[in-house]
C-alpha angles and dihedrals in degrees: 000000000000134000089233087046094042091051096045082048094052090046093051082043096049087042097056085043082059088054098033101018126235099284094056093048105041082052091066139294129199128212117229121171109240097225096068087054092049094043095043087119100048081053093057089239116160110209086257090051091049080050093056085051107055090036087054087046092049083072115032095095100178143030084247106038095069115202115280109175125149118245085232084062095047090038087062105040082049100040097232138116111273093230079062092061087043100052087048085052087051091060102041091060088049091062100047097250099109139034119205119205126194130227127200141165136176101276089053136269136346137185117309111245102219118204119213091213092117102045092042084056090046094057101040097089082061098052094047098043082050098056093047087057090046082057095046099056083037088062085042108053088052096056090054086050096044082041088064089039129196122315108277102234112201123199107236127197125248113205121162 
């Protein structure tokens, strides 16, 4: 990492400290991109859904070791049935938004291992639709400010 990228990373750190304090923090954070949360309807996510998902996120650490959670895990910290959770996962990869991956050995199964891809496809329209308009209010926001132009400095005389 660079010093420039490692210095951008501890002010947004230090930022988020000043809104959650340094406990809650240092005692873990997860990353969820707000356009899934403000396009949640459009999605068709449910809050449990949204739930499934950061908590999913809240443990999908990087880009390569994908979340693996079991649903007893996620039932409990959601109080809800695990055949609840299940049935949500169920429909999430209906819809294209999550991938579940199996994972056995020989002594039997293990936790599935779920992949974003398809979520992530899902909500980058948005995204993208998002930024444009952040580009859009950015130009314009320039033009208002060339439109008023820069201050018109006269030379004044100075006789004693």
């Amino acid at each position: 990492m660079t010093a420039q990228k490692q210095t951008d990373g501890t002010a947004a750190l230090r930022t988020n400290e000043k809104k959650w304090t340094k406990p809650l923090m240092d005692a873990g954070w997860t990353a969820l991109p707000s356009v899934i949360i403000e396009n949640q309807r459009q999605l068709d996510l449910s809050p449990l859904d949204i739930n499934i998902v950061l908590y999913l996120a809240s443990k999908w650490w990087t880009a390569e070791g994908k979340p693996f959670p079991s649903k007893a895990t996620m039932a409990k910290a959601m109080q809800v049935h695990s055949r609840t959770i299940q049935k949500h996962i169920a429909a999430l990869e209906g819809a294209g938004y999550i991938h579940r991956e199996e994972r056995r050995t020989p002594a039997g199964s293990k936790t599935n291992i779920y992949h974003l891809d398809g979520l992530i496809a899902a909500v980058k329209p948005f995204a993208e639709e998002k930024l444009a308009e952040m580009q859009d209010k950015a130009e314009m926001a320039k033009r208002r400010q060339n439109r008023r132009g820069a201050p018109k400095l006269r030379l004044v005389d100075s006789e004693e």
